[in-house]
Structures are given as C-alpha cells and as structure tokens.
C-alpha atoms as one frame of an Amber mdcrd trajectory, in Angstrom:
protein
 -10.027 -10.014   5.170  -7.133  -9.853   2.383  -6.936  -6.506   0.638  -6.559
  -8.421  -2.755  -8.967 -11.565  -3.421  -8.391 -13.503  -6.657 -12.192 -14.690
  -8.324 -12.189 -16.865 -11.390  -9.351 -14.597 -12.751 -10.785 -11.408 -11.520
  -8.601  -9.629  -9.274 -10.830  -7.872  -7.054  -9.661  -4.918  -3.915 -11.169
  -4.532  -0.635  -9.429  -2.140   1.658 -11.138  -2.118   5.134  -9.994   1.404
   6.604 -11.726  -0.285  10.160  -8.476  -2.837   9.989  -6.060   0.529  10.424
  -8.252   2.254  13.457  -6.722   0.071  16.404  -2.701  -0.301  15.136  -0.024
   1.062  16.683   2.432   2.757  13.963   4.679   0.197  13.732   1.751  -2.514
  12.816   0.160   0.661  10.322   3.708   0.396   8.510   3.901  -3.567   8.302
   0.614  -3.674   7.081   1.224  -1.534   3.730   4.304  -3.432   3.696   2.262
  -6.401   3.341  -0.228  -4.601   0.813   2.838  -3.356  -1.152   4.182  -7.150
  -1.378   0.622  -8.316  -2.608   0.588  -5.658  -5.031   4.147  -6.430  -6.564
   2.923  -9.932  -7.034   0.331  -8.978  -8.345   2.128  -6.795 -10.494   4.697
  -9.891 -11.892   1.980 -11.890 -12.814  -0.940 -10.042 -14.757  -0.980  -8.272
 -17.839   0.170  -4.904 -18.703  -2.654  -2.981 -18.581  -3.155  -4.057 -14.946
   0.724  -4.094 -14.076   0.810  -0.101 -14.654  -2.119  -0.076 -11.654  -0.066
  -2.497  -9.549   2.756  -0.608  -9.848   0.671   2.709  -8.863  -0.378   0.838
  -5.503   3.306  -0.564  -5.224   4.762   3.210  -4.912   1.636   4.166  -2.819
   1.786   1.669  -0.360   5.399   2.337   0.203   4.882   6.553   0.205   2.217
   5.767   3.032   4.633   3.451   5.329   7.374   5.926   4.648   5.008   9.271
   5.620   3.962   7.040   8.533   7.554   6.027   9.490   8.067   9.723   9.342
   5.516  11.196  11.711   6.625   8.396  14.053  10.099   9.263  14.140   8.908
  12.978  14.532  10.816  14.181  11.719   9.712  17.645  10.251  10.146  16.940
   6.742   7.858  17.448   3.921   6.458  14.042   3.619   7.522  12.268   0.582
   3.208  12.022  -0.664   3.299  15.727  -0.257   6.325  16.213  -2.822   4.810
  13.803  -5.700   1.831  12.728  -6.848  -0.485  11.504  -4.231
C-alpha cells in the first residue's frame, strides 16, 4: 500500500508501521527515502497551506533515514531528531 493515495483531489496518508517490522536497515532507510520523494512532490504541486505540511514530512522523513543511517553505522552521536524538533 502507498503511504500517500490521491482521491478526487483529496490527498489522503496511510502509514502501515507493519511494512517497517521485517526490513533490514538499509531497506528502513530507502523506504523514507521513498516517502520523503512522495512528500516533495507532493509538496511542488499543492497549495500552500498543505506545502508547509509536506515540507514538515520532507525534513522528517529524511531526520528518520539519517537517525537510522546512524545507529547502523554505530555512531554515538546525538541523533539529529534528538537536537531539533521531532
């Protein structure tokens, strides 16, 4: 299932946590990748109201694949969610 689905010009958002249970890091950081492209279109092509909230997702998306990228790596850092907002 897509995490955005477009209805009659009604963006609508379903996130399936189940889809993130069996991936191996490397597929958990392609996937936001994927959700963070989706939301950037997204983001180019609706109005402004809505763009702020794509944007929002955009920088989430990307915080999660970097914190994941992170803990893979094994680096000891304060993860970048932890240092803005999350």
């Amino acid at each position: 299932m897509n995490f955005f689905m477009k209805r009659e010009a009604v963006v609508t958002h379903h996130f399936m946590s189940a889809e993130f249970l069996d991936l191996s890091p490397d597929e958990l950081i392609a996937k936001c990748r994927e959700y963070r492209a989706e939301a950037e279109r997204l983001a180019a092509t609706t109005s402004s109201d809505m763009r702020k909230r794509y944007i929002h997702l955009v920088m989430q998306w990307s915080l999660l694949a970097e914190d994941i990228r992170r803990t893979q790596a094994g680096l000891h850092e304060e993860p970048l969610s932890a240092q803005g907002s999350v």
